[in-house]
TIKOL-21899 format. One record per atom (N, C-alpha, C, O): residue number from 1; residue in one letter; atom name; x, y, z negated. Coordinates in nm, 3 decimals, m for minus. Atoms other than C-alpha are relative to their C-alpha. Layout:
N
n: NUM	res: a	atom: CA	c1: X	c2: Y	c3: Z
...
***
This chain:
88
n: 1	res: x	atom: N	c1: 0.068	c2: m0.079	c3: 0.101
n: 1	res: x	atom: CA	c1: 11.235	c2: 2.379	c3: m2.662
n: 1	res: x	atom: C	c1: 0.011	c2: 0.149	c3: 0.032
n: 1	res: x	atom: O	c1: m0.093	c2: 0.215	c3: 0.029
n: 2	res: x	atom: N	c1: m0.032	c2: m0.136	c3: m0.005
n: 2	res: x	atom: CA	c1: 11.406	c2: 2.731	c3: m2.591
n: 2	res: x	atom: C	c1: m0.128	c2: 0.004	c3: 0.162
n: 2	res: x	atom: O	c1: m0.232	c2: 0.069	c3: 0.154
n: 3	res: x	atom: N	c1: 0.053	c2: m0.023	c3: m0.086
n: 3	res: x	atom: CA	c1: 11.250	c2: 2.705	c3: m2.254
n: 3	res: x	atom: C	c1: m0.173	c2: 0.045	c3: 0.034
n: 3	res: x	atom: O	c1: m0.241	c2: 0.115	c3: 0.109
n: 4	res: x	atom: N	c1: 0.189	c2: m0.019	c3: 0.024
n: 4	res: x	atom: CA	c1: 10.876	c2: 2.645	c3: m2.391
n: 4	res: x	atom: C	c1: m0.010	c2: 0.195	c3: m0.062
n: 4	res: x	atom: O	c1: m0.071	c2: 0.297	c3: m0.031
n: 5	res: x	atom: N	c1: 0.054	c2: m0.163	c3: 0.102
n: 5	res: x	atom: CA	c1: 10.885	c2: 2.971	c3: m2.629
n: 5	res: x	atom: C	c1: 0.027	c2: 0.087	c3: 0.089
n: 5	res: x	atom: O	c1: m0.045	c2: 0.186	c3: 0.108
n: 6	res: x	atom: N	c1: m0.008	c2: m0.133	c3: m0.133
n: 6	res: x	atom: CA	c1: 11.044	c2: 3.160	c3: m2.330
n: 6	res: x	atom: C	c1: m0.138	c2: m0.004	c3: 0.078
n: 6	res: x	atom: O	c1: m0.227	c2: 0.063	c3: 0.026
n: 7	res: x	atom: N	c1: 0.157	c2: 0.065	c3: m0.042
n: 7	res: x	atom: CA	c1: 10.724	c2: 3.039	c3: m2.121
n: 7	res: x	atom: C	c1: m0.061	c2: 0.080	c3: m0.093
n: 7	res: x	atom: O	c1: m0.046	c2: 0.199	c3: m0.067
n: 8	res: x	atom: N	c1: 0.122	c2: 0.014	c3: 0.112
n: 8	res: x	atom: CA	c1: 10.495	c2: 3.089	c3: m2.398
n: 8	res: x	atom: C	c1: 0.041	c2: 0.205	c3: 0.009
n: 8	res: x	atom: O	c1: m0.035	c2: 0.279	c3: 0.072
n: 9	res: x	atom: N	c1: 0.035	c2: m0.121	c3: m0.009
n: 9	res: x	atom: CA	c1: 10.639	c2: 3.477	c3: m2.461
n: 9	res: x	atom: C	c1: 0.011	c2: 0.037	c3: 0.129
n: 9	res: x	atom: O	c1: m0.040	c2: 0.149	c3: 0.128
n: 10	res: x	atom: N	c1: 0.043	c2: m0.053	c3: m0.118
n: 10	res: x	atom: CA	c1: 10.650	c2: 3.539	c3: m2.076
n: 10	res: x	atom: C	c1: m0.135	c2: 0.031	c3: 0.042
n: 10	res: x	atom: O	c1: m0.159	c2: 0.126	c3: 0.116
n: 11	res: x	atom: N	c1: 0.115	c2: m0.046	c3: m0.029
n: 11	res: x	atom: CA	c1: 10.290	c2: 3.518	c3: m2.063
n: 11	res: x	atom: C	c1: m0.075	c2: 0.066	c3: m0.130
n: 11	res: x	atom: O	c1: m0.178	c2: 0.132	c3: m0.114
n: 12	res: x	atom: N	c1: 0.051	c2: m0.103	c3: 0.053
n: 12	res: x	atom: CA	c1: 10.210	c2: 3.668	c3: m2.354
n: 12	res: x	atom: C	c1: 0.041	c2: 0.145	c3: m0.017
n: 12	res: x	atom: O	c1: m0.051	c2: 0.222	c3: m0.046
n: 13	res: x	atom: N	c1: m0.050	c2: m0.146	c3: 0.052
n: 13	res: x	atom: CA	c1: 10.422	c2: 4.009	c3: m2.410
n: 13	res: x	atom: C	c1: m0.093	c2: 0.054	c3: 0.137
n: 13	res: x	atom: O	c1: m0.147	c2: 0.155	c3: 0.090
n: 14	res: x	atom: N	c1: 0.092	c2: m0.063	c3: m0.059
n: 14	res: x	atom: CA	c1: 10.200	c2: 4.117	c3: m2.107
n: 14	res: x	atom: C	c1: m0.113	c2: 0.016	c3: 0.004
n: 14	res: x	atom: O	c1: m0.163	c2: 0.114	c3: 0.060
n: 15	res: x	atom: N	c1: 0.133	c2: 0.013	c3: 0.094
n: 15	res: x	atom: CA	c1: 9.902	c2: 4.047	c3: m2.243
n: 15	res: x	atom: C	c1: m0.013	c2: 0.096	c3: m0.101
n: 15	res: x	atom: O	c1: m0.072	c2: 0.203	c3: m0.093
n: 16	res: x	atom: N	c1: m0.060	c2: m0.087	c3: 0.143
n: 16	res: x	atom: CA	c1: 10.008	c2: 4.185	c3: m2.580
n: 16	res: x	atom: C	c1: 0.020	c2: 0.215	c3: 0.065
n: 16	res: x	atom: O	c1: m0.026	c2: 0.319	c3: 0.018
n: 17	res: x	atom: N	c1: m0.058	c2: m0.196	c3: 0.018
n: 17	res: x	atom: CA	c1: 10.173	c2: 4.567	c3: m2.414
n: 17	res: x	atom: C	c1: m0.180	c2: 0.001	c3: 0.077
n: 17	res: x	atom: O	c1: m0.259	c2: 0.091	c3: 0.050
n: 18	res: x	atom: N	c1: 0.116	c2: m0.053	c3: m0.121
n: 18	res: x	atom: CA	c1: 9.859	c2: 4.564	c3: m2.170
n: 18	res: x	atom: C	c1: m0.174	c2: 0.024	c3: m0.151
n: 18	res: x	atom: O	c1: m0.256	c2: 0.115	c3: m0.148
n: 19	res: x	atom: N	c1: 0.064	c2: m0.026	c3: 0.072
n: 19	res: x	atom: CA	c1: 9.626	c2: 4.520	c3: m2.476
n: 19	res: x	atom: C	c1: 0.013	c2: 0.129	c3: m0.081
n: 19	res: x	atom: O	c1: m0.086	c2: 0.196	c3: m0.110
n: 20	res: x	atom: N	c1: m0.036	c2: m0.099	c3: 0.064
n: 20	res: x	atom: CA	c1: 9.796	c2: 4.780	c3: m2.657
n: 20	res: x	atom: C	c1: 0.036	c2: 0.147	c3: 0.072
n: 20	res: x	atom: O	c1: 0.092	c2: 0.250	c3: 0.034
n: 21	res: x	atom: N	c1: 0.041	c2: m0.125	c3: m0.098
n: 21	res: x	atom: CA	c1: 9.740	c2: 5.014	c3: m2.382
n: 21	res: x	atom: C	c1: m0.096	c2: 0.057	c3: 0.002
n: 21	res: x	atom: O	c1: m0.118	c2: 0.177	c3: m0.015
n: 22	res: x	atom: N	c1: 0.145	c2: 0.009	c3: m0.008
n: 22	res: x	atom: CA	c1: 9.409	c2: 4.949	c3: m2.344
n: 22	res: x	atom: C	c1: m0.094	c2: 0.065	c3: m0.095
n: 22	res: x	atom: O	c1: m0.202	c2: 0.112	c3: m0.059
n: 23	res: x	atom: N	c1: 0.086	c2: 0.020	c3: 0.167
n: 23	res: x	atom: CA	c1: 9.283	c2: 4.996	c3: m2.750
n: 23	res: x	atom: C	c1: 0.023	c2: 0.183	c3: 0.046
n: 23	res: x	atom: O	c1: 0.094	c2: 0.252	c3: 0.119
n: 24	res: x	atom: N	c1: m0.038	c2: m0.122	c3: 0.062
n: 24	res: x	atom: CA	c1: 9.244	c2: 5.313	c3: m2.852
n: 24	res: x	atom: C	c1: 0.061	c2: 0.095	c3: m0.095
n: 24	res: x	atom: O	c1: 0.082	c2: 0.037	c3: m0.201
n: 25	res: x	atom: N	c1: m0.119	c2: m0.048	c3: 0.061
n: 25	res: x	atom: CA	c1: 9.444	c2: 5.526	c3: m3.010
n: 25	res: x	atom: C	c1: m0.094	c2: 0.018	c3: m0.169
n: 25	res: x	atom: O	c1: m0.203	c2: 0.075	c3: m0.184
n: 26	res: x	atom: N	c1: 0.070	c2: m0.008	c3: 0.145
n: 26	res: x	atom: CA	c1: 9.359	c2: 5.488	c3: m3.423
n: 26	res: x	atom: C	c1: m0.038	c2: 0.171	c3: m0.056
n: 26	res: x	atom: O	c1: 0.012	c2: 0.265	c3: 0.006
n: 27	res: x	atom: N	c1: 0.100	c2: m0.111	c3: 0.043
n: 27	res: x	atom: CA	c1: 9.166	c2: 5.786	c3: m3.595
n: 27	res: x	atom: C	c1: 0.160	c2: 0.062	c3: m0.114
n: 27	res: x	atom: O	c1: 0.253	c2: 0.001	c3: m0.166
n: 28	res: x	atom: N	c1: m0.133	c2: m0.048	c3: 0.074
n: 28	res: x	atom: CA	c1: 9.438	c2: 5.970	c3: m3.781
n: 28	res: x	atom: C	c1: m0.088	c2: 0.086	c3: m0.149
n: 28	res: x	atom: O	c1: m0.193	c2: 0.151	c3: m0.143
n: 29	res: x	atom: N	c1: 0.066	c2: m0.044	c3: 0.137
n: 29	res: x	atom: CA	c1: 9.366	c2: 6.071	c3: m4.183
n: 29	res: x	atom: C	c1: m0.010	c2: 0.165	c3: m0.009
n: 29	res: x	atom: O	c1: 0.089	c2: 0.236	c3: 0.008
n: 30	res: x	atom: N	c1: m0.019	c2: m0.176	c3: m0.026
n: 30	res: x	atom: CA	c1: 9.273	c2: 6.452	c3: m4.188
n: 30	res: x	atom: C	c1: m0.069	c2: 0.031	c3: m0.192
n: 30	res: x	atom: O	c1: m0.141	c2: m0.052	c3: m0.248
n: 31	res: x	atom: N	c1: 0.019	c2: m0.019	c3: 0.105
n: 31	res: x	atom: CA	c1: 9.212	c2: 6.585	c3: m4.525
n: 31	res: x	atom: C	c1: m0.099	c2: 0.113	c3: 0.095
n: 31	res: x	atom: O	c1: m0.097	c2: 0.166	c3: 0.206
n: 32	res: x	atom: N	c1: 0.135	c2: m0.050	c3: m0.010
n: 32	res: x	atom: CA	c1: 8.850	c2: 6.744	c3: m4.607
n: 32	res: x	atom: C	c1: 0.012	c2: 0.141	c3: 0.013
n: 32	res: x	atom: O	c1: 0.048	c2: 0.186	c3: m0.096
n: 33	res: x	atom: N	c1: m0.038	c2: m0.167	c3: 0.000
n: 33	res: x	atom: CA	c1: 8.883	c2: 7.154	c3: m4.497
n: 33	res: x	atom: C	c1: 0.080	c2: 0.030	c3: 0.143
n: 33	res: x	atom: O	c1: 0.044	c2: 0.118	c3: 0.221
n: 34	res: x	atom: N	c1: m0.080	c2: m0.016	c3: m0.037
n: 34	res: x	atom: CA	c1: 9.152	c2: 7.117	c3: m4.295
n: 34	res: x	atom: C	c1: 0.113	c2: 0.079	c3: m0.005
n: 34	res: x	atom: O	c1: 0.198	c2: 0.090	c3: 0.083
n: 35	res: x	atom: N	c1: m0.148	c2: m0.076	c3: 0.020
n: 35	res: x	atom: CA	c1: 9.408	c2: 7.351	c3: m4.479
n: 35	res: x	atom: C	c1: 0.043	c2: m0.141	c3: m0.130
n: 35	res: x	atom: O	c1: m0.005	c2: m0.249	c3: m0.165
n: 36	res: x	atom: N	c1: m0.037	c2: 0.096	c3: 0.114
n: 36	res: x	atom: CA	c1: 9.625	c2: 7.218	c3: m4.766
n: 36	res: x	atom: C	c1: m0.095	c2: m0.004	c3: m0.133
n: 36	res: x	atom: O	c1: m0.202	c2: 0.048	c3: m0.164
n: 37	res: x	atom: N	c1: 0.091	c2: 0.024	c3: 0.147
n: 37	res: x	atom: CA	c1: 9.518	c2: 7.118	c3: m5.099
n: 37	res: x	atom: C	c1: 0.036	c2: 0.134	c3: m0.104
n: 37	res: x	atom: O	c1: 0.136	c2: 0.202	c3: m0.125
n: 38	res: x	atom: N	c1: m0.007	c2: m0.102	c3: 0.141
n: 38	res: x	atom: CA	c1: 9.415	c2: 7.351	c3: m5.397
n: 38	res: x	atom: C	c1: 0.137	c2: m0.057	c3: m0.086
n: 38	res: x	atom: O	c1: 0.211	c2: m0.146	c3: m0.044
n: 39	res: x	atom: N	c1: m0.044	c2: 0.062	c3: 0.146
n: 39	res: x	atom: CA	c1: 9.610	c2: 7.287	c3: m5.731
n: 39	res: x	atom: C	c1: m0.070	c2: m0.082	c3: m0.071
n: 39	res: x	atom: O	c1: m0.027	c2: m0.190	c3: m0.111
n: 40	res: x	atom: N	c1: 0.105	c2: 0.038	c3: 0.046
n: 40	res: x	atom: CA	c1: 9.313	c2: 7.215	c3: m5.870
n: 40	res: x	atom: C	c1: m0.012	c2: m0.180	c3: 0.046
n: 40	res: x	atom: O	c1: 0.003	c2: m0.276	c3: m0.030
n: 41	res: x	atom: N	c1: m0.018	c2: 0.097	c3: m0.111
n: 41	res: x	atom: CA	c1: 9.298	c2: 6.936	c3: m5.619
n: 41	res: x	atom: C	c1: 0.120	c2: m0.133	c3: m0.013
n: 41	res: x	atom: O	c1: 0.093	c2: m0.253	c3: m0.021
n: 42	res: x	atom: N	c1: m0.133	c2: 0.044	c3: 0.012
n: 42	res: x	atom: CA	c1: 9.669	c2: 6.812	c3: m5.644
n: 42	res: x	atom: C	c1: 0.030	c2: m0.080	c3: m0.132
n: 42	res: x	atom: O	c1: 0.098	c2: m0.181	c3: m0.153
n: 43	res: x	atom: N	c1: m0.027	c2: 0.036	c3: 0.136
n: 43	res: x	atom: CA	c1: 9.637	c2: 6.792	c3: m6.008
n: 43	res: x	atom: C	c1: m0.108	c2: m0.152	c3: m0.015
n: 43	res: x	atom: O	c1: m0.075	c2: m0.252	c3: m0.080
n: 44	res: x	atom: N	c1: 0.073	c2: 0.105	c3: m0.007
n: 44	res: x	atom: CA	c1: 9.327	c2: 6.550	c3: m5.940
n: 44	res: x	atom: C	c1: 0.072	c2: m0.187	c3: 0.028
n: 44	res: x	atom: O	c1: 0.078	c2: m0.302	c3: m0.016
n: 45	res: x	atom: N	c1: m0.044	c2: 0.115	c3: m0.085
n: 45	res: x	atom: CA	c1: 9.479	c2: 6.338	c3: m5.725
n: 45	res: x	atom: C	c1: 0.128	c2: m0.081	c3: m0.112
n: 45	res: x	atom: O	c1: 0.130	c2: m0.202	c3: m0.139
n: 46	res: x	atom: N	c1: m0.162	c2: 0.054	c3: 0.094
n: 46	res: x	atom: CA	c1: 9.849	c2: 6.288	c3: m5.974
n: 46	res: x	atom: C	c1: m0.062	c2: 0.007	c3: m0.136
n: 46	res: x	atom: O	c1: 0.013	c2: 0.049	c3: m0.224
n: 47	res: x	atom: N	c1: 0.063	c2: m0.031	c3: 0.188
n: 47	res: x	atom: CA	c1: 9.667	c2: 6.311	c3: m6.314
n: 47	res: x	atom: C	c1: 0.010	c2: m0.197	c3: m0.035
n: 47	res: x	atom: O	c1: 0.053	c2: m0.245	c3: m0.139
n: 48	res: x	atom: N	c1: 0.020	c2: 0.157	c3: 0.078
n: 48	res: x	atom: CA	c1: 9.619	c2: 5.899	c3: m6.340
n: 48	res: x	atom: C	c1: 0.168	c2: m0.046	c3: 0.015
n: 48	res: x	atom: O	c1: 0.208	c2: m0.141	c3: m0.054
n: 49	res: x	atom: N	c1: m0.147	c2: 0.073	c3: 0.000
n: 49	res: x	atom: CA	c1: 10.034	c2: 5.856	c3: m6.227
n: 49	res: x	atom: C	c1: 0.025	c2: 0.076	c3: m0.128
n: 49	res: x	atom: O	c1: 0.070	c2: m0.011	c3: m0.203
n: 50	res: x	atom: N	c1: m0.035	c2: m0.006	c3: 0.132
n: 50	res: x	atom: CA	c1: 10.091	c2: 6.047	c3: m6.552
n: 50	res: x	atom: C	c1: m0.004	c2: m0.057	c3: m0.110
n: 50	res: x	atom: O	c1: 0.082	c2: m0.037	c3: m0.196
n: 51	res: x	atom: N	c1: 0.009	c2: 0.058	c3: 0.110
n: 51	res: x	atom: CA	c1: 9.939	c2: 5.822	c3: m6.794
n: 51	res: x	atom: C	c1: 0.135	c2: m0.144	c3: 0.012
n: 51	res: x	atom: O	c1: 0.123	c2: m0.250	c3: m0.050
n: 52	res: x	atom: N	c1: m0.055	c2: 0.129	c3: 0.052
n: 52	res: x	atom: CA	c1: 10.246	c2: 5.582	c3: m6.743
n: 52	res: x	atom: C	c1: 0.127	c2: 0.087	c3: m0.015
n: 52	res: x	atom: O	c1: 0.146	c2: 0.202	c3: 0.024
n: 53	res: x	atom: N	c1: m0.109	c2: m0.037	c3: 0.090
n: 53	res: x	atom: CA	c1: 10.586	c2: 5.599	c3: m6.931
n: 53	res: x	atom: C	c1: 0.090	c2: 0.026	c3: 0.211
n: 53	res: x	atom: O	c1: 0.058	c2: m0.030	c3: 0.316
n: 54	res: x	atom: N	c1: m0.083	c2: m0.057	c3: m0.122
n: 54	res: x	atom: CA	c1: 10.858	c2: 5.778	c3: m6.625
n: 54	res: x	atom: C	c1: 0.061	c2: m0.126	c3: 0.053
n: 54	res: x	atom: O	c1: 0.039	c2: m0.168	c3: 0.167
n: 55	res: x	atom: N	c1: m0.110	c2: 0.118	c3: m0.044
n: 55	res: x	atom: CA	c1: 11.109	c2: 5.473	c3: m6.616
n: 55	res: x	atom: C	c1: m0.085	c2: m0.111	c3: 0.097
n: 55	res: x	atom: O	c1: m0.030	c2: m0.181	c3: 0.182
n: 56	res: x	atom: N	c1: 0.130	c2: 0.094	c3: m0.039
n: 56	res: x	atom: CA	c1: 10.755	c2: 5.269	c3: m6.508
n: 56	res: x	atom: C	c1: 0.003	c2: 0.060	c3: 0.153
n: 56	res: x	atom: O	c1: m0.004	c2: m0.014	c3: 0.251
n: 57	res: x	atom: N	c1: 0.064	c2: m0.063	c3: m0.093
n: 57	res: x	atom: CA	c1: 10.705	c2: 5.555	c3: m6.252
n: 57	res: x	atom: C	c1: 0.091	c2: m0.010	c3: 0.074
n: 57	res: x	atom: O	c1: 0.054	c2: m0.047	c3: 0.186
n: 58	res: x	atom: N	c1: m0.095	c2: 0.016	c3: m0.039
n: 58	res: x	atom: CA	c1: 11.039	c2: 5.549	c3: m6.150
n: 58	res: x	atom: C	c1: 0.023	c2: m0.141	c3: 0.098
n: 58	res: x	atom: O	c1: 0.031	c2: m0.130	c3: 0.220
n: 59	res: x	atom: N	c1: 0.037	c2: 0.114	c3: m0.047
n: 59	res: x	atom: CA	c1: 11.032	c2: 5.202	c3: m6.055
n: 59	res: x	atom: C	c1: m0.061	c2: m0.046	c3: 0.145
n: 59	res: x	atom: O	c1: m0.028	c2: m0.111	c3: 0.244
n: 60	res: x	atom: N	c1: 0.072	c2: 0.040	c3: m0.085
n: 60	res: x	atom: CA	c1: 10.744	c2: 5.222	c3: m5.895
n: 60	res: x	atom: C	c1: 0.008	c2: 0.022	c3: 0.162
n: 60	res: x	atom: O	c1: m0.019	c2: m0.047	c3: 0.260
n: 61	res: x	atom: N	c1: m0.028	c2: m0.077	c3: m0.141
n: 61	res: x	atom: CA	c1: 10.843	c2: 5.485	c3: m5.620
n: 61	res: x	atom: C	c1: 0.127	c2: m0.077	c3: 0.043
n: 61	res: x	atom: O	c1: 0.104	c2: m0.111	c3: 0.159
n: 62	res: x	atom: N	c1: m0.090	c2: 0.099	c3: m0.051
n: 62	res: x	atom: CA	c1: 11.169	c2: 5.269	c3: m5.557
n: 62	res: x	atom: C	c1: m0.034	c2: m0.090	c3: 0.079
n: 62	res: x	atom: O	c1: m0.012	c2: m0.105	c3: 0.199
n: 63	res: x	atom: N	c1: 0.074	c2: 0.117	c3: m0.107
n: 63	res: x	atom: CA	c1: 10.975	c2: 4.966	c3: m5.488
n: 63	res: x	atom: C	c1: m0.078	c2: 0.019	c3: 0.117
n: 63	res: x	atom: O	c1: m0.095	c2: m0.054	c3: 0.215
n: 64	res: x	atom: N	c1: 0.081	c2: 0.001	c3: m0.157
n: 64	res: x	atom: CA	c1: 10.759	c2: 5.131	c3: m5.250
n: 64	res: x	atom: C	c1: 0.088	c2: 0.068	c3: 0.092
n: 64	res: x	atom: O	c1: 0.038	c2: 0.155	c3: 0.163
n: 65	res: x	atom: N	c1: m0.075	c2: m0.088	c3: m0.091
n: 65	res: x	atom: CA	c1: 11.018	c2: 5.268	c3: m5.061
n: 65	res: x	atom: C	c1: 0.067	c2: m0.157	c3: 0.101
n: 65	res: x	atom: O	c1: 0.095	c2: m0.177	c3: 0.219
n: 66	res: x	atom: N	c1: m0.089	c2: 0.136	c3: m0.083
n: 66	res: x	atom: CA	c1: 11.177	c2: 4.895	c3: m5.001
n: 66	res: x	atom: C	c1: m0.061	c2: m0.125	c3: m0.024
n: 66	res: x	atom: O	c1: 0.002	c2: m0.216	c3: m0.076
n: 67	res: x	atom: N	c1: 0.090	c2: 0.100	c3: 0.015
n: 67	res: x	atom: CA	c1: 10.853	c2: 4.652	c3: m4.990
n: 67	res: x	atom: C	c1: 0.046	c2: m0.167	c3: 0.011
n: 67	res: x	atom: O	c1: m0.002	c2: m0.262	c3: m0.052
n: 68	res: x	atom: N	c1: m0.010	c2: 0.121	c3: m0.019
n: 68	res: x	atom: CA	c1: 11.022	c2: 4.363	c3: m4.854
n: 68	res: x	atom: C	c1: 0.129	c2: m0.072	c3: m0.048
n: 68	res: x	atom: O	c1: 0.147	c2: m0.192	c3: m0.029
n: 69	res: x	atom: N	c1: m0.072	c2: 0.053	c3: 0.134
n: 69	res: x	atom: CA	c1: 11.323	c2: 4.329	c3: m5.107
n: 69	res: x	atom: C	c1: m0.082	c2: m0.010	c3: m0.099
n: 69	res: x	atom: O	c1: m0.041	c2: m0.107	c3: m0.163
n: 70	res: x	atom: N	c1: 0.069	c2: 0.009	c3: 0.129
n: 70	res: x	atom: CA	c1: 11.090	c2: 4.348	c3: m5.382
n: 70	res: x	atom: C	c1: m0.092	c2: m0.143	c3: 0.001
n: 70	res: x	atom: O	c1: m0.121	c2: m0.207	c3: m0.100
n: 71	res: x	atom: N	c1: 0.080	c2: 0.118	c3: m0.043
n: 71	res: x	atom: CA	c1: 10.877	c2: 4.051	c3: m5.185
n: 71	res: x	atom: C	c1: 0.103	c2: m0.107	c3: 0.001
n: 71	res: x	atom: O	c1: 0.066	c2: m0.221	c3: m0.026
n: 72	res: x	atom: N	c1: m0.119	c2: 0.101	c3: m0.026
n: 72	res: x	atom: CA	c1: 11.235	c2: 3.868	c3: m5.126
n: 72	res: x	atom: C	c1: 0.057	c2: 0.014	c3: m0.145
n: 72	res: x	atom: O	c1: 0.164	c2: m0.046	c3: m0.133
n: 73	res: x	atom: N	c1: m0.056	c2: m0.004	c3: 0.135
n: 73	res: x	atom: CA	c1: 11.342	c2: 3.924	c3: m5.519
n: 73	res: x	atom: C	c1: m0.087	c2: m0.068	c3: m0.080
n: 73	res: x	atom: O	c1: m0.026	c2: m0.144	c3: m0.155
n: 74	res: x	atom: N	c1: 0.103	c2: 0.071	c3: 0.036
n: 74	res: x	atom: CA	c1: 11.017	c2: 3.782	c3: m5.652
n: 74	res: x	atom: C	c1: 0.009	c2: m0.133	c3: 0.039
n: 74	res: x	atom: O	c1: 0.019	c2: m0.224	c3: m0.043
n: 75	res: x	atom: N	c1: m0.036	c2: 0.153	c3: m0.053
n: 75	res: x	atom: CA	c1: 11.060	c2: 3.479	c3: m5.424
n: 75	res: x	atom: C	c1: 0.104	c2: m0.069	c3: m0.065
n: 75	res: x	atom: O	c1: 0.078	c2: m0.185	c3: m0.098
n: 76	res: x	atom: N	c1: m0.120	c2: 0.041	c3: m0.002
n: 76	res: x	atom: CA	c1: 11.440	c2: 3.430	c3: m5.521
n: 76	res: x	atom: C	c1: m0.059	c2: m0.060	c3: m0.185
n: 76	res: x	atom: O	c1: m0.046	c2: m0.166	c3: m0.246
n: 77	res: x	atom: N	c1: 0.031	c2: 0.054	c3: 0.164
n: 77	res: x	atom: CA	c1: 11.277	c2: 3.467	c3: m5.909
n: 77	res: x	atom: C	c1: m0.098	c2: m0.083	c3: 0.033
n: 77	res: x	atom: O	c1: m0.152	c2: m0.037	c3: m0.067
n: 78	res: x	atom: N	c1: 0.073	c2: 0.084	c3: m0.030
n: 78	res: x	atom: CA	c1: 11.046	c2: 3.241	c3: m5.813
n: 78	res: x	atom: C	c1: 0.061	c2: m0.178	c3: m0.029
n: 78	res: x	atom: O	c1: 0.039	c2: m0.263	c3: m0.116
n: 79	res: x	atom: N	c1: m0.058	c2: 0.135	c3: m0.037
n: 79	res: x	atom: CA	c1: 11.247	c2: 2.933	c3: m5.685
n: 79	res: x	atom: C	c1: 0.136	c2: m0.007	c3: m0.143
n: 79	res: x	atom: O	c1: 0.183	c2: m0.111	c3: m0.190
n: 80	res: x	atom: N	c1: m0.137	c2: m0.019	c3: 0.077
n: 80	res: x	atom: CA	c1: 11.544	c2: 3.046	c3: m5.934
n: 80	res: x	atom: C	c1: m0.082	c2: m0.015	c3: m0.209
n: 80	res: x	atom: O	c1: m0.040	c2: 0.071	c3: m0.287
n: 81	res: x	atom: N	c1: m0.001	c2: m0.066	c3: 0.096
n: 81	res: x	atom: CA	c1: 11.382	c2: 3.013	c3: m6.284
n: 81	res: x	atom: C	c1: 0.022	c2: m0.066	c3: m0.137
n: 81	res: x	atom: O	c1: m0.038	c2: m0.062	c3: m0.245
n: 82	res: x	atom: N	c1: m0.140	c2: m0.004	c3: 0.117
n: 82	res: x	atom: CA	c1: 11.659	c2: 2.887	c3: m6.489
n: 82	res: x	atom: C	c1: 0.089	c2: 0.107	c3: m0.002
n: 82	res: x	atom: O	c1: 0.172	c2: 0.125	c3: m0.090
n: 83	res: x	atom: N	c1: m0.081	c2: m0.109	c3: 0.093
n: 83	res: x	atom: CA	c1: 11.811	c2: 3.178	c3: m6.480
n: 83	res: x	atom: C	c1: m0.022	c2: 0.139	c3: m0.052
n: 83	res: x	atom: O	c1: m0.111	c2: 0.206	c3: m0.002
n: 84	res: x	atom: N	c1: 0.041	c2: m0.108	c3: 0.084
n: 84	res: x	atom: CA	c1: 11.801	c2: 3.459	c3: m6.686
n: 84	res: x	atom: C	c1: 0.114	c2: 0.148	c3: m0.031
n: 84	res: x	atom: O	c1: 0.235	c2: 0.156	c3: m0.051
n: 85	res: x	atom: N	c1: m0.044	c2: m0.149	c3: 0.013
n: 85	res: x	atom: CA	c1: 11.858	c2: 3.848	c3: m6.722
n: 85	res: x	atom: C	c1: 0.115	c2: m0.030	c3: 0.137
n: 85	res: x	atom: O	c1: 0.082	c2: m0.074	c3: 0.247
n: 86	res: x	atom: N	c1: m0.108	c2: m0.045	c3: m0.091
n: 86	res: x	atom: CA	c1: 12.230	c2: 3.902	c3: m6.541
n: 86	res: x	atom: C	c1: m0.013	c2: m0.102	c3: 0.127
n: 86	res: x	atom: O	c1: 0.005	c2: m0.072	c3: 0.245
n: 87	res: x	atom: N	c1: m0.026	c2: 0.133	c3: m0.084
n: 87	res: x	atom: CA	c1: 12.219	c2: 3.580	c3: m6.367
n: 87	res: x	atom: C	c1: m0.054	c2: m0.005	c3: 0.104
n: 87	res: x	atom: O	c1: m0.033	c2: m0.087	c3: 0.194
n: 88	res: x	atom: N	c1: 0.095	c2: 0.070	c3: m0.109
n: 88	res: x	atom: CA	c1: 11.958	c2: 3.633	c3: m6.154
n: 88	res: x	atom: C	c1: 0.014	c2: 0.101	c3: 0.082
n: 88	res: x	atom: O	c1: m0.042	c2: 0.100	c3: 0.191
***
């Protein structure tokens, strides 16, 4: 078994870096002007994260900081759901 998957990635990781040589390099996000943003601007953009309560907002920036505990805590509540509040 170990021997097949060795095989198997021997001929592909050269495939794989040589493709990823090859591609071109992705378009990178440039904001419209090219200096920074107004206020005016800034305020646009953060005006809809205000309509929620802080502790919500709070939260939210946590979770996106550590995507794949939040995907592995969901699962655990998932398979787990006899238990409740501390327990879990």
């Amino acid at each position: 078994m170990r021997g097949g998957i060795r095989n198997v990635l021997a001929r592909c990781l050269p495939v794989g870096l040589a493709i990823m040589l090859a591609a071109p390099p992705l378009p990178r996000a440039q904001q419209p002007g090219g200096g920074p943003f107004k206020p005016e601007e800034l305020e646009q953009i953060v005006a809809p994260v205000a309509l929620y309560p802080d502790p919500l907002v709070a939260q939210i920036f946590m979770a996106s900081t550590c995507p794949l505990e939040v995907i592995q805590a969901a699962r655990f509540a998932r398979t787990n759901p006899n238990l409740k509040d501390a327990a879990r």
